[in-house]
Structures are given as C-alpha cells and as structure tokens.
N, C-alpha and C positions, 0 to 999 in steps of 0.2 A: 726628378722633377715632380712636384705637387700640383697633382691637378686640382684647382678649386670650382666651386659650380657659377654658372651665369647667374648675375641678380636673381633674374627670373625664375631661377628653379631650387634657390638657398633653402635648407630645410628653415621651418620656422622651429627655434628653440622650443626645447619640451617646458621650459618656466613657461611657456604663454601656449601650449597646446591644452585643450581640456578633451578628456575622454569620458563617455557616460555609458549607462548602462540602456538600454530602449527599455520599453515596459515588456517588448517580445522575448530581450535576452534576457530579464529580470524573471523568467519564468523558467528559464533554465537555473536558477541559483538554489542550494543547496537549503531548504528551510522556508524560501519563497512559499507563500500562499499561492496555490495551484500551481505548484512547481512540477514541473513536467518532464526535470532533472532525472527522477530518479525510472519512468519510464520508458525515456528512453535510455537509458543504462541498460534497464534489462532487456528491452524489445531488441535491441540491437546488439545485445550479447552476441556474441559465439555459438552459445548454446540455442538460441533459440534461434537464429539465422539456419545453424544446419537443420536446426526442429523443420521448419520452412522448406529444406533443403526437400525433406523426407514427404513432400505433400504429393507426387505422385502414385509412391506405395500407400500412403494414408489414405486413399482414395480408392485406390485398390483394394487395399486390404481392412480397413475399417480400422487399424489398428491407430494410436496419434501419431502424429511426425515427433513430436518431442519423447515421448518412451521409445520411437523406434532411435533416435539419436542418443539417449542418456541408455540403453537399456534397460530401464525402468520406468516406472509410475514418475511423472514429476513431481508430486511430496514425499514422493523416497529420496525421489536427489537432492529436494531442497532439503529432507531432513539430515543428508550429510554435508551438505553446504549451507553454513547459517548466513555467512556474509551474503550470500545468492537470497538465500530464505528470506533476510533483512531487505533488500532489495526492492524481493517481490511483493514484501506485505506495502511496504511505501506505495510500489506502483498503482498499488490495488485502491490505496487510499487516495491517490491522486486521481484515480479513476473516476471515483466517484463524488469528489468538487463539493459542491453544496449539497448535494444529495441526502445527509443524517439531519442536518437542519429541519430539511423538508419532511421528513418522516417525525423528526420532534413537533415541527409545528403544526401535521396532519392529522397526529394521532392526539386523546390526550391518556398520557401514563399517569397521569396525578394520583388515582386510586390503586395502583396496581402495588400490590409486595415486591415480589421478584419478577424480574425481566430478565429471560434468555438469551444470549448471542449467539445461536450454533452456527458456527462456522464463523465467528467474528475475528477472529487475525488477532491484530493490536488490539481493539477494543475503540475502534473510532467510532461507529454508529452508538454502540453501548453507550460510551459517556458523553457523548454528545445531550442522547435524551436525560441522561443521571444529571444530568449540569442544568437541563431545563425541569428539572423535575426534584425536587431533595425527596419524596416520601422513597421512590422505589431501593428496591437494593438491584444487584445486579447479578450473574454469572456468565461467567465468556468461558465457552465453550468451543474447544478446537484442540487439532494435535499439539503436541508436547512444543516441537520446533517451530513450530507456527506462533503461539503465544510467549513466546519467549523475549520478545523486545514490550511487550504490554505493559509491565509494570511501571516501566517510565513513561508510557503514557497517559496512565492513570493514576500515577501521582501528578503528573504535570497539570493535571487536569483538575485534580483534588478529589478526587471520589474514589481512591485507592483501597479506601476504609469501606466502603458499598461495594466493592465488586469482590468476586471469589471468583480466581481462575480453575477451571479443572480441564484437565486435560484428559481426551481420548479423542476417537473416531465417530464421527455422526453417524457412521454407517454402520456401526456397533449400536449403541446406543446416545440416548441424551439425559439430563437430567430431569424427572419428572417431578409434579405436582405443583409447577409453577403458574403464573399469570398469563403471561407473554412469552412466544417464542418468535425470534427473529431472525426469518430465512434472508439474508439479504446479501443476490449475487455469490449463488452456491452451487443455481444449477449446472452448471461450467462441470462440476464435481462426478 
C-alpha cells in the first residue's frame, strides 16, 4: 500500500521552490569579499582545536598550545603543510577586511622608491598601496612557504613587474637601504 501525504502537508515541487544564498552565508563562499570561509577552516581545524586543547599547559608553562600540539614552531608545520600554509595566509587576509586600503589612503607613498613587506604573506597590503600608487616598486619579504601563493596575487593585481619576492626569516635579517618598511600584524611572531 502507497501511503500519500494530506493536501495540507504535499511537498511543494522543486520547479516552484526557490533557494537563495543570505548576505550571512554569502560570506562563507569561496572568493566572497570578506569571506570568512577560509577562517574558519582553519580556526576550526583539528590542529588548532587540539592547539586550544593545550591552553592549560600553555599557561603553565609559557610554551604555545599549537607547538605543544604539532611539536613544533607553527611555521615549521606550516612549512611542511602548504595546503594548511595556503589556508592560513587566506585567513590572515580575511582578517584584516579593509584594513591595506586604509593604510593606502593614510599614508601617502607617491614619492617613495621601494616599499618593504616584512612579514607580508601573499602580498595583500603590498599591492594594495602598488595599485594606489604606480611610482613605488615593491619587495615582500617573508619565508619561502609563506610566499609561495603571492605571485598569483600579484599578477592578478597587475604589479607583478614592481614587486620582487625574496624570501628568508625577519628574524635573520631584512632587506636594507629602502624607503618604507611595513610591519603589519607580525607582532603575533
């Protein structure tokens, strides 16, 4: 026997259902301006849930919850996990919204040569100001694995041809005899 539903409770066909996205979940979508996608990916990882895990020895012991959980430095594990690496540089840039704008429209770079990035990831702040400015040239400065998704940034952005990536440790050295150096959201570091 077929049981069928009361009038009252007949699904309505999916030709006449419409489904939409809110502007809330449009912020979870992949590419979304101030997509918030790719944050919580990582905030909500594994890895950094047990990181959290580790906050009472952390406290104790001074040492982080995330090297006590990965046992190491987290740019050591990000530098053997890129897809993680990738991740995190996103999140970083999600983090920070409007924020390169604001530094482009606070500052003015028009007269400067070269502008430094240390510690710049992909190069978001960088070419933010490269875009509002044609004289400067650039260099992003950061680890190896860290700048390693940049160059499609900065082609995408057009000022691929102005920036030179070089890669080491700030805490080694930087490159000198520039214009501008730009600490922004390192001290975490």
């Amino acid at each position: 026997m077929q049981m069928t539903w009361p009038p009252s409770r007949r699904p309505i066909p999916l030709s006449l259902s419409r489904f939409t996205l809110t502007s809330l979940g449009a912020a979870l979508k992949n590419g979304a301006p101030g997509s918030a996608r790719t944050a919580i990916l990582t905030l909500a990882s594994p890895i950094m849930t047990h990181g959290w895990g580790q906050l009472l020895e952390s406290v104790q012991t001074g040492k982080p919850g995330l090297e006590q959980a990965m046992d190491m430095p987290i740019f050591d594990w990000l530098a053997q996990h890129p897809e993680e690496a990738s991740l995190f540089s996103e999140t970083m840039v999600s983090f920070h919204g409007a924020e390169p704008s604001a530094v482009a429209a606070a500052y003015d770079f028009s007269d400067m040569r070269t502008i430094v990035d240390v510690g710049g990831a992909t190069g978001n702040l960088l070419t933010t100001i490269l875009c509002q400015y044609p004289k400067p040239r650039g260099i992003l400065y950061d680890l190896p694995h860290v700048v390693r998704d940049a160059p499609t940034l900065l082609k995408s952005r057009g000022v691929a041809d102005r920036v030179t990536i070089e890669s080491d440790s700030f805490f080694v050295c930087v490159p000198t005899g520039c214009d501008v150096y730009l600490l922004s959201h390192i001290i975490h570091d």
